[in-house]
NUDO-498367 format. One record per residue (C-alpha): residue number from 1; residue in one letter; x, z, y. Coordinates in nm, 4 decimals, padded with zeros to 6 digits, always signed. Last residue first. Layout:
BEGIN
- NUM  A  X  Z  Y
...
// end
This chain:
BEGIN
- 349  X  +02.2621  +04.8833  +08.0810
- 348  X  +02.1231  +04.6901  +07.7621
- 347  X  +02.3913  +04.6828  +07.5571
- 346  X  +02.3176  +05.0536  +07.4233
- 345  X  +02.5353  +05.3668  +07.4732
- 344  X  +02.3400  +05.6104  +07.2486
- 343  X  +01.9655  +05.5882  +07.2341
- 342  X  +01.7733  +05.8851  +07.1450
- 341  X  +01.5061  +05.8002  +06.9338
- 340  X  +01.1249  +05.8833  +06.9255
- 339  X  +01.0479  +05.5122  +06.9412
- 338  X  +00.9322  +05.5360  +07.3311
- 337  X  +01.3227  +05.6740  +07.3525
- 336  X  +01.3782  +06.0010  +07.3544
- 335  X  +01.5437  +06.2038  +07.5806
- 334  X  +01.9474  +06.2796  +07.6126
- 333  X  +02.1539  +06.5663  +07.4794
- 332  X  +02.3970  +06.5091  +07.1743
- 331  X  +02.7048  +06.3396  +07.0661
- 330  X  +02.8958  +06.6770  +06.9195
- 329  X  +03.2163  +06.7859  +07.1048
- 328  X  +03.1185  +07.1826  +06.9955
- 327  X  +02.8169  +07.1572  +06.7170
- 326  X  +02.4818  +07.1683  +06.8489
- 325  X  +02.3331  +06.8537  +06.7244
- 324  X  +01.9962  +06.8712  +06.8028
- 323  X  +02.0461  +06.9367  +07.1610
- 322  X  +01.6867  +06.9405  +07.3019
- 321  X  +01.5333  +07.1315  +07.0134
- 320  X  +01.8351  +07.3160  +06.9501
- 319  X  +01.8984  +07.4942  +07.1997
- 318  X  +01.8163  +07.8258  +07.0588
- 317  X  +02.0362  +07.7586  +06.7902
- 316  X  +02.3210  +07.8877  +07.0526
- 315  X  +02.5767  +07.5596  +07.1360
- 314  X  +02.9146  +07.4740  +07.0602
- 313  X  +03.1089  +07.3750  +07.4036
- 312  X  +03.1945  +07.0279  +07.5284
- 311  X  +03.5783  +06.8859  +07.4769
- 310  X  +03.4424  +06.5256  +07.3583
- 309  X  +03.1806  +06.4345  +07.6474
- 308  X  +02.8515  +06.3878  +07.5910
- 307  X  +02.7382  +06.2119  +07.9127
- 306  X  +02.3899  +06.1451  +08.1131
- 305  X  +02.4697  +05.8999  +08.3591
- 304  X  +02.3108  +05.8571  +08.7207
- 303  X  +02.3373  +05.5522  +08.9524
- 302  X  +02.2382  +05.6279  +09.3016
- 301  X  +02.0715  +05.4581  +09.5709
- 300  X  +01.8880  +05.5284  +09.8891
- 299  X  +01.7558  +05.2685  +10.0744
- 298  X  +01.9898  +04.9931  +10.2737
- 297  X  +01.8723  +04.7081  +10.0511
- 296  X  +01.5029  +04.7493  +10.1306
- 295  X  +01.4881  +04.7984  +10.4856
- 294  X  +01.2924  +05.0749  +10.5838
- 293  X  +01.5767  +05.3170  +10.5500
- 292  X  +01.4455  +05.6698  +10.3336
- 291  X  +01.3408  +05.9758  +10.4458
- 290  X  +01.4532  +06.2907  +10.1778
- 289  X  +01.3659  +06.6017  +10.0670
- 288  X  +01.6345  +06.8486  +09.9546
- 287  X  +01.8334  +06.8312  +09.6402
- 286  X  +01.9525  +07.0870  +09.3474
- 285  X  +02.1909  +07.1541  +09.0622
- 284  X  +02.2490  +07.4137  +08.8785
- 283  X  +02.5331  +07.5220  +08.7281
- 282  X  +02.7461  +07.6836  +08.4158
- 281  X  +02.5888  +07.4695  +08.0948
- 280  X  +02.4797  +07.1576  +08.2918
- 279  X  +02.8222  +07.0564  +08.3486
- 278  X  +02.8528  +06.8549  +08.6518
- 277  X  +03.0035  +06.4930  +08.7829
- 276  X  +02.9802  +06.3707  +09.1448
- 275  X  +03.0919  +06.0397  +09.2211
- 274  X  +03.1309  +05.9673  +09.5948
- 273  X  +03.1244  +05.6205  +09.7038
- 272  X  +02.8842  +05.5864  +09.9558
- 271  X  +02.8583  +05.9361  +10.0928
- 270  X  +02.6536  +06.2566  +09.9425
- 269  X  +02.5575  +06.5021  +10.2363
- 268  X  +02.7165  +06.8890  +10.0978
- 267  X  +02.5498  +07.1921  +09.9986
- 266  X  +02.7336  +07.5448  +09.8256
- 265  X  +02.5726  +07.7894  +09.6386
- 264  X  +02.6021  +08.1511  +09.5915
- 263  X  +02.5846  +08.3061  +09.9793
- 262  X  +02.3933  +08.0045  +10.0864
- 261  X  +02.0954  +08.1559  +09.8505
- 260  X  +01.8618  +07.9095  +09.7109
- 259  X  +02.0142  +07.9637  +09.3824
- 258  X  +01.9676  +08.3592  +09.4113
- 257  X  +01.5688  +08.3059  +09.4705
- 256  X  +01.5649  +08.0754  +09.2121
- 255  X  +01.6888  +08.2786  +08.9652
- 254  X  +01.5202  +08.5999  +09.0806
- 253  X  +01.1659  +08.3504  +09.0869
- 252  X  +01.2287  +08.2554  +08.7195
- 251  X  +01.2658  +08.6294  +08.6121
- 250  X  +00.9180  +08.7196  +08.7854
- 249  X  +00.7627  +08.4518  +08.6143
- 248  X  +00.8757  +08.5511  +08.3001
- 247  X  +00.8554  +08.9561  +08.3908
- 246  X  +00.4708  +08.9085  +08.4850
- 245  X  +00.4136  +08.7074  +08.1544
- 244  X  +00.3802  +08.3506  +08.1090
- 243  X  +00.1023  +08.2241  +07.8979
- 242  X  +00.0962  +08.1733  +07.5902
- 241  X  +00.0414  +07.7790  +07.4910
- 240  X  -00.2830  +07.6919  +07.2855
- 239  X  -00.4117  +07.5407  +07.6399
- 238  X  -00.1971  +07.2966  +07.7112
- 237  X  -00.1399  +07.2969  +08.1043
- 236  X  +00.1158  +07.6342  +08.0624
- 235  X  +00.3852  +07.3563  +07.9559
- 234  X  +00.3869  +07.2383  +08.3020
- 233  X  +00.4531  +07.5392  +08.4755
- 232  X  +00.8246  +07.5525  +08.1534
- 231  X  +00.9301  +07.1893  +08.2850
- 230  X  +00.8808  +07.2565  +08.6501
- 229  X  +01.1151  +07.5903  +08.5830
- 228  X  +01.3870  +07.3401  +08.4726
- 227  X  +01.6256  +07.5680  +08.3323
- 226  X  +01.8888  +07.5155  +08.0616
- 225  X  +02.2010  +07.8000  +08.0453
- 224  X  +02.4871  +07.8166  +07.8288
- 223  X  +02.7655  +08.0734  +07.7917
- 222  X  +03.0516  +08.0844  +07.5404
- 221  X  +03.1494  +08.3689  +07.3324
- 220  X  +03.0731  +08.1680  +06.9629
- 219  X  +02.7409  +08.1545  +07.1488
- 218  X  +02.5775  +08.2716  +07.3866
- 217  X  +02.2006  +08.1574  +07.5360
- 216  X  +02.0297  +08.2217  +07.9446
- 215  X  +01.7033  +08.0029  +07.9772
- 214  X  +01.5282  +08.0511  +07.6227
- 213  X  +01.3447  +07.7882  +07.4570
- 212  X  +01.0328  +07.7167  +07.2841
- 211  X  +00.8766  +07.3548  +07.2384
- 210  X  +00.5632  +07.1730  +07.4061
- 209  X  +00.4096  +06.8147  +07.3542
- 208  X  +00.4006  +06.8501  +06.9637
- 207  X  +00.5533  +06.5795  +06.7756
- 206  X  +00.3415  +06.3360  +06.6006
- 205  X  +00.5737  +06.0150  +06.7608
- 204  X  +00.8423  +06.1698  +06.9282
- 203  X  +00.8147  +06.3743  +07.2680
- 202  X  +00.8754  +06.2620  +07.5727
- 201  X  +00.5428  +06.3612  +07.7404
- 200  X  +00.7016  +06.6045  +07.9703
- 199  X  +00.8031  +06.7877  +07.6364
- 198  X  +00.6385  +07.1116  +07.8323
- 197  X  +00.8550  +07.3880  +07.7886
- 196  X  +00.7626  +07.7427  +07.6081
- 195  X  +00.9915  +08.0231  +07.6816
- 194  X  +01.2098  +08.2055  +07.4401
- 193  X  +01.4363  +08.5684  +07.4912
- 192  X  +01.7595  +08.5278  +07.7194
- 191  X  +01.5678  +08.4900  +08.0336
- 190  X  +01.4044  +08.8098  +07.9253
- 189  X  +01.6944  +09.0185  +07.8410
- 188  X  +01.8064  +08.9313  +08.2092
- 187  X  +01.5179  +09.0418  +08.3410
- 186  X  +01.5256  +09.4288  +08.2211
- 185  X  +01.9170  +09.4190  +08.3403
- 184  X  +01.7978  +09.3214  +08.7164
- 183  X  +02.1158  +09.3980  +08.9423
- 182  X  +02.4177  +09.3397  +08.7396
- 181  X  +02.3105  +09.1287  +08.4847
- 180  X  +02.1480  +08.9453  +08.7466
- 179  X  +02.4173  +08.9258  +08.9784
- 178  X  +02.5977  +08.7999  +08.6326
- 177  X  +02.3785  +08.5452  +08.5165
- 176  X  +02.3608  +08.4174  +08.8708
- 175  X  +02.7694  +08.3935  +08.8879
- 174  X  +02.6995  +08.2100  +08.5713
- 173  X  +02.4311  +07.9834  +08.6546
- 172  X  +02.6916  +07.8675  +08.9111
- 171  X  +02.5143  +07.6716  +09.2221
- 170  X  +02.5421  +07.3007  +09.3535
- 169  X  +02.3413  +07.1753  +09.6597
- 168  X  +02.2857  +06.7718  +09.7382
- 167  X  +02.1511  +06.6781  +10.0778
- 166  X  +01.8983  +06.4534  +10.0439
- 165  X  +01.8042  +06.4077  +10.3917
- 164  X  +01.7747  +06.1480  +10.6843
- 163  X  +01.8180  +05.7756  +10.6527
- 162  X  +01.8879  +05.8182  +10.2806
- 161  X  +02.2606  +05.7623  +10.0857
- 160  X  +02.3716  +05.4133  +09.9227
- 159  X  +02.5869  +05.3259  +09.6586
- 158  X  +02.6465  +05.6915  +09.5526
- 157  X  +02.7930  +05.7480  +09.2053
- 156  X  +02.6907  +06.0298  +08.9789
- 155  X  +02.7424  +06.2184  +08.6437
- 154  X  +02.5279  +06.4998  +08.4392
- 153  X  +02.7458  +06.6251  +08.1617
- 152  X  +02.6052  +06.8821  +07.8295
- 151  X  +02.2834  +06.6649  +07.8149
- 150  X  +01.8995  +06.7486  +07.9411
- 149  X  +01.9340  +06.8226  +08.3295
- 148  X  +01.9669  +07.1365  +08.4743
- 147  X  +01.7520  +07.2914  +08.7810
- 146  X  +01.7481  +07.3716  +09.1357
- 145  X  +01.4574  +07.2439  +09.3124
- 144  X  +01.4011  +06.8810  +09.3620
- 143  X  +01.2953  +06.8223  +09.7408
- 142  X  +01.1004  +06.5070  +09.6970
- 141  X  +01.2219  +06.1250  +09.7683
- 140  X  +01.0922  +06.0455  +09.4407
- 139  X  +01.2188  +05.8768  +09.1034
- 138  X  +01.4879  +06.1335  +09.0314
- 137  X  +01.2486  +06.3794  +09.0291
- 136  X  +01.0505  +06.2806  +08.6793
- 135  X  +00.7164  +06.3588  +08.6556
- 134  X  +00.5428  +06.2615  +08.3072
- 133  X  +00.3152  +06.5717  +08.3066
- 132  X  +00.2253  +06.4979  +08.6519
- 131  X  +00.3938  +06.7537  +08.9428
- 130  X  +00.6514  +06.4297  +09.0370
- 129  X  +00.3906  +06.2112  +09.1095
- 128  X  +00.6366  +05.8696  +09.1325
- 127  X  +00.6644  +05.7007  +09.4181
- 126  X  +00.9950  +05.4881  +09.2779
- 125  X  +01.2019  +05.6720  +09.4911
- 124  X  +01.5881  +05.6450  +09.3803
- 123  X  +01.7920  +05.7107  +09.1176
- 122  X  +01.8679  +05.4273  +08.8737
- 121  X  +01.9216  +05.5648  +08.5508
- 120  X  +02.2348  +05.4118  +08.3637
- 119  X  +02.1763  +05.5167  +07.9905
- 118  X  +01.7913  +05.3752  +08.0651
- 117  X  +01.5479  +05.4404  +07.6640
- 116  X  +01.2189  +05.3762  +07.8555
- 115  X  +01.1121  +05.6928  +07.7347
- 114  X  +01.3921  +05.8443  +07.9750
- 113  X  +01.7669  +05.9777  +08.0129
- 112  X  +01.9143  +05.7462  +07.7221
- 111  X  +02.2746  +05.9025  +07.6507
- 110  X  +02.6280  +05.7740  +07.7206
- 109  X  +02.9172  +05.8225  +07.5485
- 108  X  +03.1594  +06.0299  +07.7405
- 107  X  +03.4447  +05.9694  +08.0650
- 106  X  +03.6560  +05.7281  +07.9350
- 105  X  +03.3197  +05.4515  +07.9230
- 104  X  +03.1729  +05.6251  +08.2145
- 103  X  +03.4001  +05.4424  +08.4223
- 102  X  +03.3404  +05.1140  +08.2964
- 101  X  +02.9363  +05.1521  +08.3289
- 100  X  +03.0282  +05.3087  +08.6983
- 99  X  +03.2489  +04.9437  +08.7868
- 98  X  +02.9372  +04.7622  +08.6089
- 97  X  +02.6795  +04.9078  +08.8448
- 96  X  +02.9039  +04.9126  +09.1530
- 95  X  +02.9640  +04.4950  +09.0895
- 94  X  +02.5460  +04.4893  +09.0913
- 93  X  +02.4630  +04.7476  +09.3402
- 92  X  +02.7688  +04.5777  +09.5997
- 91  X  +03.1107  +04.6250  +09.5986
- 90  X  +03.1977  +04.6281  +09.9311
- 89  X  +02.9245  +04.9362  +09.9736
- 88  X  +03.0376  +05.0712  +09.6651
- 87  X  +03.4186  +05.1215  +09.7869
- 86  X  +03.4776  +05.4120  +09.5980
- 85  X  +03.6375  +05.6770  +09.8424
- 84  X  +03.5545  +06.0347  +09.6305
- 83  X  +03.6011  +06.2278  +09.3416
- 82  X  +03.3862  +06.5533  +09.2633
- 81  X  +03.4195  +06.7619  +09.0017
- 80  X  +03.2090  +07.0338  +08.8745
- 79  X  +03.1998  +07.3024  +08.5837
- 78  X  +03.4077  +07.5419  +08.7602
- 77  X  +03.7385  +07.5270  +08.5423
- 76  X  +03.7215  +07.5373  +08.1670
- 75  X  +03.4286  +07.2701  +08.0803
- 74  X  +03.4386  +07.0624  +08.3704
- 73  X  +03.7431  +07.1283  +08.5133
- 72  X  +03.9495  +07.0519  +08.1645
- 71  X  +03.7353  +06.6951  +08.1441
- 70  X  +03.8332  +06.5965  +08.4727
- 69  X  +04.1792  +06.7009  +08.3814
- 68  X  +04.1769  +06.5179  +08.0811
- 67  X  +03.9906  +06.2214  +08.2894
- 66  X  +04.3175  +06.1060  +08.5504
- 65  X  +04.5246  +05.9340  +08.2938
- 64  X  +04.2709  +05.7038  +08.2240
- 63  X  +04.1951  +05.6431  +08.5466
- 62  X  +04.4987  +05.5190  +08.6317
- 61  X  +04.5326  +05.3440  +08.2543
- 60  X  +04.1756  +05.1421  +08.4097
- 59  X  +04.1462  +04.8586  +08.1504
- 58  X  +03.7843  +04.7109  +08.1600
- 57  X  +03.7938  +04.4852  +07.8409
- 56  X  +03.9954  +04.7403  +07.6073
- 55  X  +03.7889  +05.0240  +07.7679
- 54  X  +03.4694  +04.8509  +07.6587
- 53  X  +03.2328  +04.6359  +07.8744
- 52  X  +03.0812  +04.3679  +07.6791
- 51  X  +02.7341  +04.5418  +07.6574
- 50  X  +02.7718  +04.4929  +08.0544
- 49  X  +02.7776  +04.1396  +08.0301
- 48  X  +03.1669  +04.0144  +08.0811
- 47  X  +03.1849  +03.6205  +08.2455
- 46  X  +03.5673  +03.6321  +08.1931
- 45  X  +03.6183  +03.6258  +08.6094
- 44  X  +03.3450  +03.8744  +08.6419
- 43  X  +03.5497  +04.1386  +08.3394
- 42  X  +03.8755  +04.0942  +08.5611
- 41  X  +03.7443  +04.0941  +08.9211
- 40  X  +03.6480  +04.3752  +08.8165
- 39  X  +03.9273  +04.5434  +08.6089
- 38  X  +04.1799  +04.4161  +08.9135
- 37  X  +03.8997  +04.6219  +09.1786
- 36  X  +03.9637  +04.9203  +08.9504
- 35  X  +04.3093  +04.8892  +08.9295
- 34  X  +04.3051  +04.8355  +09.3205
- 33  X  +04.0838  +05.1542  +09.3502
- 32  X  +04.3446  +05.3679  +09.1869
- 31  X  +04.6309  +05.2402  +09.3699
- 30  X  +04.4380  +05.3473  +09.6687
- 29  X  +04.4217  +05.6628  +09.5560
- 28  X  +04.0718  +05.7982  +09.4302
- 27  X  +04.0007  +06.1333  +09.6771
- 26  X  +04.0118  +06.5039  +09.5123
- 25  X  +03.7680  +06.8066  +09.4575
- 24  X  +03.7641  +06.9804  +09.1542
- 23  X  +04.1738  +07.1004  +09.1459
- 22  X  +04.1260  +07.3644  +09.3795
- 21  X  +03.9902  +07.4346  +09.7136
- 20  X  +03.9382  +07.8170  +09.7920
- 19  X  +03.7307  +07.7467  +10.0939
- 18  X  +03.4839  +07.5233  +09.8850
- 17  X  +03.4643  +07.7556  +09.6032
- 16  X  +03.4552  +08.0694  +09.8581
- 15  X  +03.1346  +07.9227  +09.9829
- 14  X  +02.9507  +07.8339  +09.6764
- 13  X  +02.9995  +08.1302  +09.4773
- 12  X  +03.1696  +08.1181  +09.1359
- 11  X  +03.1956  +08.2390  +08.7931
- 10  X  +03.2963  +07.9147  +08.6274
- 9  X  +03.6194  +08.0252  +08.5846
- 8  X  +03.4535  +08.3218  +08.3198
- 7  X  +03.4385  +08.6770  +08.2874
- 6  X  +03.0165  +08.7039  +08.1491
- 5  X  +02.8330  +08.9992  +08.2794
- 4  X  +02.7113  +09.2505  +08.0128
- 3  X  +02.3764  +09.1400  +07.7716
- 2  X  +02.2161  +09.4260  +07.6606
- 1  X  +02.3019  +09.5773  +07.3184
// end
């Protein structure tokens, strides 16, 4: 039976999410940012490394209090949230690095992001080729197109935003499930059949460098969707792979092509301070080119954590290759280590 369009909160297009409002958006109080400064001055004061950091040693009960709901608009609401007013430039990298490392501690457990095994990725441009088979857009000042990332939560802090640029741009996967459904039937039973993705060179030891995947999955009537359309180009490189047909390619573009439109997405200019969280299973995330400062402590910086989080949705088979564990409020997600492991919330942050 083809697939029917999916009634779901996270259903949404960009600019009647932002005029709508809602419980996603909201400022820290000040009362929240003075427990926050207390648990700072706190952990420096004790001489806390970051593998010290725990919820008993960085007590935020504000916050605390504040990440069911998080959690609820994440997974039942619109799939994003986005707090704002950290003080990050008073704070500094180093005091916003361990104030985000706190954080994250009530939000998930933490998951390593790249072969060098980082649970706090540093994103910024690091001149990295990001059409290689080991490209990774977080280190370049590129336009990223939209995409997912590999865990159920994808969270940010800004410490410091570009010269020009890098405008961030959120879209539902589900409101573009559903055009689709409505408009192109024939491609929507081919996003939900397998595609081959490169491994982008993460692979473990005597593991192939390509898997199969499909874009769109259900399961246990909930909707999940992984697409990184650099990921699936690159995988056409090897030459044992199939390559794509005139309806995969053509199905990728419609995505894209709906993604890109201001009509479903929404855009907004990160500031210091802002924390933007996402669930990778209902949008897709994107982020133009930027032009960084000259000076070196004034260029672009964010911190970026790869969550599991405890209320996440049980996942189709068909992700299993990336998710492993696919069982709802499993620890999964995350890329290998250079051991072939994922690392979970290591001390070395």
């Amino acid at each position: 039976m083809p697939h029917a369009p999916i009634a779901s909160p996270a259903d949404w297009r960009g600019p009647a999410l932002v005029e709508g409002g809602g419980d996603w958006t909201r400022p820290f109080t000040a009362e929240e940012v003075a427990e926050i400064d207390a648990a700072l001055a706190s952990a420096k004061a004790r001489g806390l490394s970051m593998a010290d950091i725990t919820r008993e040693t960085f007590p935020l009960p504000r916050f605390e209090r504040l990440v069911p709901q998080v959690h609820r608009v994440l997974e039942e609401g619109p799939g994003i949230m986005l707090m704002r007013g950290l003080p990050t430039e008073r704070w500094g990298a180093r005091d916003s690095r361990v104030v985000y490392w706190g954080l994250g501690k009530y939000l998930g457990t933490a998951l390593s992001q790249s072969p060098e095994g980082d649970i706090l990725g540093d994103v910024r441009d690091l001149g990295v080729d990001l059409s290689g088979p080991k490209g990774r857009g977080y280190k370049t000042n590129a336009e990223l197109e939209y995409h997912t990332d590999s865990c159920d939560v994808v969270a940010l802090i800004v410490i410091h935003t570009a010269r020009l640029g890098g405008r961030s741009m959120i879209a539902s996967s589900v409101a573009i499930h559903n055009e689709i459904a409505r408009t192109r039937p024939d491609l929507l039973e081919v996003l939900y059949q397998p595609f081959v993705w490169s491994t982008q060179s993460q692979q473990g030891a005597g593991e192939p460098s390509w898997y199969e995947q499909p874009i769109f999955t259900q399961h246990e009537g909930r909707f999940a969707c992984r697409y990184i359309r650099t990921h699936i180009y690159s995988a056409q490189r090897y030459p044992e792979v199939p390559r794509l047909s005139a309806a995969q390619i053509e199905a990728m573009k419609l995505i894209d092509t709906l993604a890109d439109d201001p009509a479903f997405h929404f855009s907004m200019m990160f500031e210091p301070g802002d924390v933007q969280i996402l669930n990778n299973h209902v949008t897709l995330h994107a982020r133009t080119e930027y032009e960084d400062w000259p000076e070196e402590a004034r260029k672009r910086h964010l911190l970026r954590m790869w969550l599991s989080v405890p209320n996440s949705r049980a996942l189709s088979p068909g992700l299993s290759h990336i998710y492993r564990d696919r069982r709802a409020g499993a620890v999964r997600g995350g890329n290998p280590s250079r051991n072939g492991q994922i690392v979970y919330e290591t001390t070395e942050a």
